[in-house]
VOGU-3710 file (C-alpha; in Angstrom, 3 decimals, decimal comma):
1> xxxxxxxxxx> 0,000/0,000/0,000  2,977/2,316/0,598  3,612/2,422/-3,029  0,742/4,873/-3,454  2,369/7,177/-1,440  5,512/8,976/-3,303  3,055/11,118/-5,873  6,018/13,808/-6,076  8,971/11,182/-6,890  6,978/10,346/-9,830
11> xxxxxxxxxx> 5,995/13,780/-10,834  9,211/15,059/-10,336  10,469/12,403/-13,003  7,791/13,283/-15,351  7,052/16,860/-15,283  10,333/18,717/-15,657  10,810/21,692/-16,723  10,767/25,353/-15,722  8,864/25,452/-12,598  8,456/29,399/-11,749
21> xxxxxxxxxx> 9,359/33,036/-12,747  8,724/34,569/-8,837  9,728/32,945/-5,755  7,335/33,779/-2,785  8,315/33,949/1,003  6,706/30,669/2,909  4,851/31,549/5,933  3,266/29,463/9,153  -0,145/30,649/10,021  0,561/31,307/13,632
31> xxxxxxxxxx> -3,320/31,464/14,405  -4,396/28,540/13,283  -2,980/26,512/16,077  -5,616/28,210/18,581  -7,795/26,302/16,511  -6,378/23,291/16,744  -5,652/23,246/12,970  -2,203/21,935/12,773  -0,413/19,631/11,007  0,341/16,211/11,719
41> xxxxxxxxxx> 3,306/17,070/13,744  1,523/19,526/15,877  2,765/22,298/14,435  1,077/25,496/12,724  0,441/24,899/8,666  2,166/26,868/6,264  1,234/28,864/3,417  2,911/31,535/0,352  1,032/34,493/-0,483  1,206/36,484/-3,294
51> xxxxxxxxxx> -0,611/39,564/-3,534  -2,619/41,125/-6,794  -2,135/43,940/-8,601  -3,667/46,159/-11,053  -7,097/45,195/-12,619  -6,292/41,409/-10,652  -6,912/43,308/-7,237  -9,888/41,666/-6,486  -9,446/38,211/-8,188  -8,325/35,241/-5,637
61> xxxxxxxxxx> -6,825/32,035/-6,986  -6,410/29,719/-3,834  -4,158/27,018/-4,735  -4,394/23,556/-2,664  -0,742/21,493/-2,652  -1,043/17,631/-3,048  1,239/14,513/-2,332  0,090/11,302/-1,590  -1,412/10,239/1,375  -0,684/8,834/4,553
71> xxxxxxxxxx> -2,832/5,496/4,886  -2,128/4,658/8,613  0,127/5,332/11,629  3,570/3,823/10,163  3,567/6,123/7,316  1,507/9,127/8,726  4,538/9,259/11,365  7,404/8,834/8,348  5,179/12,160/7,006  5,671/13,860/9,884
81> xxxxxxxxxx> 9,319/14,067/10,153  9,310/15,817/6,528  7,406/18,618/4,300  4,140/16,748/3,643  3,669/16,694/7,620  5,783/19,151/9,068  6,182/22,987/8,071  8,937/23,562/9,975  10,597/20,233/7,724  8,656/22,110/4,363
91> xxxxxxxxxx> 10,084/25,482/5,237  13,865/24,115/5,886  13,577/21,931/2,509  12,842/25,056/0,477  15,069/27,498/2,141  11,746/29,416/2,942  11,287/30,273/-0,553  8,582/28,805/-2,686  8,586/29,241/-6,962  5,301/30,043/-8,660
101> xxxxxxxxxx> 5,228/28,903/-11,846  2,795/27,823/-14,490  -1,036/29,173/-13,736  0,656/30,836/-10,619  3,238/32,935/-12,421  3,137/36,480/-13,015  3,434/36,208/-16,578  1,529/38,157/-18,672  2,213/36,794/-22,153  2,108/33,034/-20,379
111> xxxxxxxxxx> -0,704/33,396/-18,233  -2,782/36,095/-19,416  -6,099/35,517/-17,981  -4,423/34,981/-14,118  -0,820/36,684/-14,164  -1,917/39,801/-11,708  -4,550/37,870/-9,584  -4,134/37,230/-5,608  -2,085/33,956/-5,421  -2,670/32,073/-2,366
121> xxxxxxxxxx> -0,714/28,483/-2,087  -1,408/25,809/1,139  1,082/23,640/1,517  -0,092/19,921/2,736  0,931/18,631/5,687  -2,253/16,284/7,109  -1,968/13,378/4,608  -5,801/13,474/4,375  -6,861/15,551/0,936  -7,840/18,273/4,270
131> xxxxxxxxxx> -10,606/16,224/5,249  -9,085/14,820/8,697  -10,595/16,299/12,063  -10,340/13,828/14,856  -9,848/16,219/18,412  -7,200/13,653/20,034  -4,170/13,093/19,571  -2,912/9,769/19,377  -1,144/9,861/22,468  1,847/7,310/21,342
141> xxxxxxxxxx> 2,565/8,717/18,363  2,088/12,488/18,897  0,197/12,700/15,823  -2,676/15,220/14,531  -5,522/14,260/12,601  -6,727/17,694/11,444  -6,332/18,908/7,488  -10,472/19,984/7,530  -9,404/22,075/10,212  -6,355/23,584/8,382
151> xxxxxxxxxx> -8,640/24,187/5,194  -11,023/26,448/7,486  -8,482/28,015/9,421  -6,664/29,076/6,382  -10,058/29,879/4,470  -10,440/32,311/7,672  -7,312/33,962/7,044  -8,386/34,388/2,960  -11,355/36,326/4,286  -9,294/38,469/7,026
161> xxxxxxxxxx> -7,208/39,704/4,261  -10,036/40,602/1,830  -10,979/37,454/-0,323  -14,286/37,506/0,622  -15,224/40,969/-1,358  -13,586/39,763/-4,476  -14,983/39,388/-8,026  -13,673/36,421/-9,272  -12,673/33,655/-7,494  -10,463/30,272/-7,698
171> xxxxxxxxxx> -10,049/27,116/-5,920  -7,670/24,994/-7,643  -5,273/21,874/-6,663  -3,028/19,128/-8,007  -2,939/15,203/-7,198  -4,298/15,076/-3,381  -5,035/18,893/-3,573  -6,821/17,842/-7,131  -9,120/15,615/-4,887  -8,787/18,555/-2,157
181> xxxxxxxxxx> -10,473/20,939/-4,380  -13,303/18,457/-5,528  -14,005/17,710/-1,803  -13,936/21,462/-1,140  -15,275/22,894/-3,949  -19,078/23,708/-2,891  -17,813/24,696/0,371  -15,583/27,155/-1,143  -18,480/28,725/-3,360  -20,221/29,233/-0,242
191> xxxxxxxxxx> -17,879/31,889/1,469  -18,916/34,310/-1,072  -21,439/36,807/-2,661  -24,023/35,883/-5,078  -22,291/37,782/-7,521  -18,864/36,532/-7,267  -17,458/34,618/-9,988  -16,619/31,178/-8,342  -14,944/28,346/-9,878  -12,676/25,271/-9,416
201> xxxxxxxxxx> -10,281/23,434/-11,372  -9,062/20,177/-10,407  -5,352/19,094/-11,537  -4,907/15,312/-11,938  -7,070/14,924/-8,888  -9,621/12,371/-10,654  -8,152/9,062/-9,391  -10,309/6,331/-10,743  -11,768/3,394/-8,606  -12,051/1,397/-11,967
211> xxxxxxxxxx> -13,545/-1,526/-10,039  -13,261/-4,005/-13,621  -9,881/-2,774/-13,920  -6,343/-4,764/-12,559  -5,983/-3,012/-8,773  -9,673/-2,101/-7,789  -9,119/-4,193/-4,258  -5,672/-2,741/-3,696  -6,898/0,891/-4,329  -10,091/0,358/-2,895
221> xxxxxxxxxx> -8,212/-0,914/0,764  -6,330/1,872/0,683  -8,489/4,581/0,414  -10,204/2,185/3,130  -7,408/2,494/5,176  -7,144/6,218/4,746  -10,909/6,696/5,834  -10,390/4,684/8,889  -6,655/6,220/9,591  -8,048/10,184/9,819
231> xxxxxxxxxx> -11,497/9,509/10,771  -13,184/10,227/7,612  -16,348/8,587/7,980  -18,035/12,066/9,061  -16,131/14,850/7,558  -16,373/13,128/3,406  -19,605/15,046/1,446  -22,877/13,802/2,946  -24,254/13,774/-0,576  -22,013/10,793/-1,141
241> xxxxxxxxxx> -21,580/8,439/1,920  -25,426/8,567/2,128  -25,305/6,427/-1,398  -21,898/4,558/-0,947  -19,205/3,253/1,449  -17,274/6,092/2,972  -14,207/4,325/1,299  -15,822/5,103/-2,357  -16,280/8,716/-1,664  -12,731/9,544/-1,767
251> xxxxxxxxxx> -12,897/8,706/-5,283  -14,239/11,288/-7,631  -16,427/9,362/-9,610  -18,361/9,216/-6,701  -18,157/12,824/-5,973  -18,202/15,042/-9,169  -22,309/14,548/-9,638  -23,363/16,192/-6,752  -21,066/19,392/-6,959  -23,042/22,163/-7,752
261> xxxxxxxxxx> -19,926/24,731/-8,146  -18,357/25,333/-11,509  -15,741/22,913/-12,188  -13,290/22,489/-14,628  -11,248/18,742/-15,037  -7,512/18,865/-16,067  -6,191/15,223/-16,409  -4,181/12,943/-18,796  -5,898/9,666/-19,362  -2,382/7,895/-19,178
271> xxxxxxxxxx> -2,231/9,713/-15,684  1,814/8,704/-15,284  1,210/8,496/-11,127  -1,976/6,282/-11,197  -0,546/3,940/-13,987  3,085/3,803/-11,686  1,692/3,486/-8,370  -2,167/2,385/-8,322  -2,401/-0,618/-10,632  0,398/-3,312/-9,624
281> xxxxxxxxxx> 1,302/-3,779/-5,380  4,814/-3,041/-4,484  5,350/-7,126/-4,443  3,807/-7,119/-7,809  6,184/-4,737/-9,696  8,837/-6,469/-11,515  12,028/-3,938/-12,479  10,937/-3,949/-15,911  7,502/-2,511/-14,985  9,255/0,130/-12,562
291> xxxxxxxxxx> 11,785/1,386/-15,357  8,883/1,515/-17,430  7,069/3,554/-15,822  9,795/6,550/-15,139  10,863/5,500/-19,000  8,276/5,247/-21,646  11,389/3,812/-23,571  11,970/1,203/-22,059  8,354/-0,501/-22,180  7,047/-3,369/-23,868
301> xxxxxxxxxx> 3,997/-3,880/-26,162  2,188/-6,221/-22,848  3,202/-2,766/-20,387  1,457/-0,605/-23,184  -1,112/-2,853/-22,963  -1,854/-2,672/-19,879  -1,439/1,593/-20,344  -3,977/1,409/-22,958  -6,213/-0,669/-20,668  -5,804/2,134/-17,979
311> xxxxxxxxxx> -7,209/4,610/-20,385  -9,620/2,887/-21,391  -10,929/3,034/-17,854  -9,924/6,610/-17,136  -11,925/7,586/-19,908  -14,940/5,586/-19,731  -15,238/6,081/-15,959  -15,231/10,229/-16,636  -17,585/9,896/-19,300  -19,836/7,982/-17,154
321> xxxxxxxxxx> -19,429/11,026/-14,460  -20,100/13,771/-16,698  -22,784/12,421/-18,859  -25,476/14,917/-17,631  -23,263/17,442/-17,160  -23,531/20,817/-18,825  -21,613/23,642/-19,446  -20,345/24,245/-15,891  -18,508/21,009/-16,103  -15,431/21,569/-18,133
331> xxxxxxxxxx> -12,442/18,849/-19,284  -9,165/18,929/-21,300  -8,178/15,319/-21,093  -4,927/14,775/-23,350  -2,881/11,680/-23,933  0,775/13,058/-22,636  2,193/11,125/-20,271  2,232/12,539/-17,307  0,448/14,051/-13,576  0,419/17,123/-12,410
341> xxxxxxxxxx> -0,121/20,839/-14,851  -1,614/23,905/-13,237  2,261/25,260/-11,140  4,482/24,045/-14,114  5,036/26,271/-16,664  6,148/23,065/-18,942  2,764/21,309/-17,702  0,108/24,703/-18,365  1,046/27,253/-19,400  3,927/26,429/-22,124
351> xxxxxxxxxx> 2,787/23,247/-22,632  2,105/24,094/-26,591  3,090/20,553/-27,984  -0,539/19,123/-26,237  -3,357/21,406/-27,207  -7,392/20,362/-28,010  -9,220/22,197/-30,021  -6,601/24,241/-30,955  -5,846/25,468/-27,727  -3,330/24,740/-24,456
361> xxxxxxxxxx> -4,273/23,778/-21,219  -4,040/27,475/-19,618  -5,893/28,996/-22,762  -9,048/26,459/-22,447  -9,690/27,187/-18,794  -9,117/31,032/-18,972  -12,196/30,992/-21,730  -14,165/27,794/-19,135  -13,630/30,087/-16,603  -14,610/33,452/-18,163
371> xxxxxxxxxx> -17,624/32,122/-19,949  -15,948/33,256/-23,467  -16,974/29,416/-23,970  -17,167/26,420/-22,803  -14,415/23,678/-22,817  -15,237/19,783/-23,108  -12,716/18,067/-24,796  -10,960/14,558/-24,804  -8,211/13,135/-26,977  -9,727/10,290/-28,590
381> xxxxxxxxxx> -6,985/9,628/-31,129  -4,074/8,821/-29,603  -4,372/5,619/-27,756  -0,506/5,337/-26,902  1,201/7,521/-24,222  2,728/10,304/-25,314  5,860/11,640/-24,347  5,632/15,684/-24,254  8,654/17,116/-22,261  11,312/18,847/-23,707
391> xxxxxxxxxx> 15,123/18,706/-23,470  15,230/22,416/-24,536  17,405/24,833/-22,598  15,675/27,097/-20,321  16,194/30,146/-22,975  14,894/28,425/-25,580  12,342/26,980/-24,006  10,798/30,527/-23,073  11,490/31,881/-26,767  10,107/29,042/-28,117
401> xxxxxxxx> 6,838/29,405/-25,603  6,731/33,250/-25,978  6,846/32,967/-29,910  3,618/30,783/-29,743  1,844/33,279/-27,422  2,789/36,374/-29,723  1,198/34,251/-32,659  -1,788/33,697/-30,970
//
């Protein structure tokens, strides 16, 4: 079960490139521990704030961190002692300092529609998706069960500092904070005004059950494990444990139906982390299967296979979801290898080599999101994985990406 739990090995791997134009200051919300919302360590959760400017002043993008989760006390206490469960650990990894690249950045030419808004990252540090709220603390262990807690707590802050009188509004997320935002998402419509603008956008946060598919038991104990590690049972969407098992509402397909809030779907239906850690066990992976997965060279027409059988699940199980859905329900599903988009320049924003219906990832949910029009598409063509980094130099790489902007 561990395997599931290094999401940002494998998306460091996969989605390299240039990760960020401004580096932001990482702060501990100091307040938040009155509250009891801490992380599993004990101590205050951290955050990285960048403020708006110019005709972005009162547009919020609120942006949820993901990696893994913790699926009972073993690995919830290996969390603690680094950056997915301790700020203090986060804060010391990163020198303090935090990039913001991709839909984040400041970029005007890369990130037109969002460059100038209020940028407001959480970092993760509960192991939970920010669902967890159990009042002890396990008393061998010294660990906290609390991530709905640090959700509200820093939701509290948002509004202190003006959020709640803004115009537009964005809850987004990647991986766990992809299923984060999903969870959230109605919630967060709720803190505002009738006539604010709210939305979400999920990044690779759509992690299928795909009970026909090789690994349904395995991901279904898991997620099992999860609920029963943080105490999930009653914090997960009533609208969903009152049909199914609380275990099945921690997968979206369970979830997405019942959210009334605008949102928008970002995903690759060879999703590089769910093919690497989610179908085979740890004592199931044979090398060749592990250097195919951080390779797409080095597979073999029966690992393809069983790629191609992945998306065939992926796809069918969204389609399924979304089938009454109308235009507040948005997707851009592509076939590039790989998990994680929205804070990577290479994976958003300047990700030109991947675009549906003529457009890139960052260009489809500026017009989702500003009602120019909507955005449903999938790429049914290509039925192989797709390899769509580049090996360009970092000055190439931005002429190349700023030439494509200037031309459209």
């Amino acid at each position: 079960m561990a395997a599931l739990l290094p999401a940002l090995t494998i998306l460091s791997l996969v989605a390299v490139g240039i990760d960020g134009y401004r580096n932001v200051t990482i702060s501990t919300l100091a307040s938040a521990v009155a509250k009891g919302a801490v992380c599993l360590d004990g101590t205050p959760p951290a955050y990285a704030y960048s403020p708006g400017f110019g005709d972005g002043i009162d547009n919020w993008h609120v942006y949820l961190e993901g990696g893994g989760w913790c699926e009972n006390t073993s690995s919830c206490l290996d969390r603690s002692t680094n950056g997915l469960g301790s700020s203090p650990k986060l804060i010391s990894s990163k020198n303090g300092i935090q990039s913001f690249g991709g839909m984040l950045e400041d970029n005007s030419t890369f990130n037109s529609d969002f460059y100038n808004w209020h940028v407001f990252r959480i970092f993760y540090c509960d192991g939970s998706s920010f669902t967890s709220d159990v009042e002890d603390v396990d008393p061998v262990h010294n660990l906290t069960y609390r991530g709905a807690r640090i959700y509200d707590a820093m939701m509290d802050e948002l509004l202190r500092i003006g959020m709640g009188n803004a115009k537009n509004a964005l809850l987004s997320g990647t991986s766990a904070g992809g299923l984060a935002t999903i969870l959230h998402c109605d919630k967060f419509q709720a803190l505002f005004h009738n006539t604010t603008r709210v939305k979400c956008v999920s990044d690779s946060g759509f992690f299928v059950y795909g009970e026909h598919f090789m690994g349904a038991d395995r991901r279904e104990a898991f997620f099992s494990d999860v609920v029963s590690t943080h105490g999930l049972t009653n914090t997960l969407p009533t609208s969903c444990t009152s049909k199914f098992r609380p275990t099945l509402c921690l997968f979206p397909e369970n979830l997405v139906q019942d959210i009334k809030t605008p949102l928008f779907l970002m995903e690759s239906s060879f999703d590089s982390y769910q093919i690497g850690e989610n179908v085979f066990s740890p004592s199931d992976k044979s090398p060749r299967w592990a250097n195919c997965t951080h390779n797409l060279m080095f597979c073999n027409w029966t690992e393809i296979k069983i790629m191609k059988d992945f998306r065939y699940t992926f796809i069918n199980t969204l389609k399924s979801t979304i089938t009454d859905s109308s235009s507040r329900r948005g997707y851009f599903v592509h076939s590039c290898y790989r998990h994680g988009h929205m804070a990577y320049t290479h994976g958003s924003t300047c990700l030109i080599g991947n675009k549906l219906a003529n457009k890139t990832i960052t260009q489809a949910v500026g017009d989702w999101y500003f009602d120019r029009s909507g955005f449903q598409e999938m790429d049914m063509l290509n039925d192989l994985p797709r390899t769509c980094t580049t090996t360009d130099d970092e000055a190439t790489f931005e002429k190349n990406c700023s030439d494509y902007y200037m031309q459209h």
